[in-house]
C-alpha positions in Angstrom: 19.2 11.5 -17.9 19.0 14.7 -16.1 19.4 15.2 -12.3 15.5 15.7 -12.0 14.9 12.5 -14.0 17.4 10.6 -11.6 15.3 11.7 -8.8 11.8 10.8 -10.4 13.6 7.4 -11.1 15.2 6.7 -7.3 11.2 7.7 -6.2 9.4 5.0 -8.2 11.4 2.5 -7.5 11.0 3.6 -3.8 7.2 4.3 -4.3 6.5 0.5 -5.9 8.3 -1.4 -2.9 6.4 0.9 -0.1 3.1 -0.5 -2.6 4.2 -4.2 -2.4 4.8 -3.7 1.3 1.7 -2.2 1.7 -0.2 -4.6 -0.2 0.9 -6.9 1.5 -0.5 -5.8 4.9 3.0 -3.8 6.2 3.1 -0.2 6.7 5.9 1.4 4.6 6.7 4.2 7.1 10.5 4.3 6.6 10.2 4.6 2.6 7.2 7.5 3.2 10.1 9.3 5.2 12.8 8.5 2.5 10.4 10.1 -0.2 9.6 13.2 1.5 13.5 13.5 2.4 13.9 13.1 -1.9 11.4 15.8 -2.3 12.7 18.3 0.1 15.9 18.3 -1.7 14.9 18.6 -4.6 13.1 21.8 -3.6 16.4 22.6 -2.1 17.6 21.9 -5.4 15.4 24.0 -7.6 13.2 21.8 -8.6 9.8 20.6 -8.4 8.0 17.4 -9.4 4.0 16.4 -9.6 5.0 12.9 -9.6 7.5 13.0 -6.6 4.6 15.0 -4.7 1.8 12.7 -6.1 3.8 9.6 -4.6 4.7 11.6 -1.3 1.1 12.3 -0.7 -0.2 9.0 -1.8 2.1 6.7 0.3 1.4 8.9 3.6 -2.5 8.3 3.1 -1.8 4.8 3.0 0.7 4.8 5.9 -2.3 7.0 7.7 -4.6 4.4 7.2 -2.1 2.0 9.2 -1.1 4.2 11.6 -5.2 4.6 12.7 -5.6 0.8 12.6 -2.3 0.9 15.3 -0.2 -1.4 13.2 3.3 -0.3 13.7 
C-alpha cells in the first residue's frame, strides 16, 4: 500500500463513522476537522486526492446543514 493509499484508507474509515453519526441525527464536526487536517497534509505532502477532497467537501455540507438548524 502506498502512503497516498494509507491516507485514502484512514479517510473512509473516518468519512463512514461522520455518515453513521450523521445519520443518526449527530453532527460529525470533530471528524469534518480531522479530514481536512488529512488533506492539508497530504498537500503538504505532494499529493492530491479527489476522493479525500470529495469526502472533505461532502461531510462539511452536511455538518452545515446542522450547524444552520443550531444543533451543536
Amino acid at each position: 500500500m502506498t502512503t497516498e493509499q494509507a491516507f485514502e484508507t484512514v479517510t473512509k474509515i473516518i468519512f463512514d463513522r461522520a455518515c453513521e453519526l450523521i445519520v443518526g441525527g449527530n453532527p460529525a464536526y470533530e471528524s469534518e476537522l480531522v479530514l481536512n487536517h488529512i488533506e492539508m497534509v497530504m498537500v503538504e505532502w505532494g499529493y492530491r486526492s479527489p476522493k479525500v477532497s470529495e469526502y472533505c467537501d461532502s461531510l462539511k455540507q452536511e455538518n452545515d446543514i446542522m450547524r444552520d438548524m443550531g444543533i451543536e
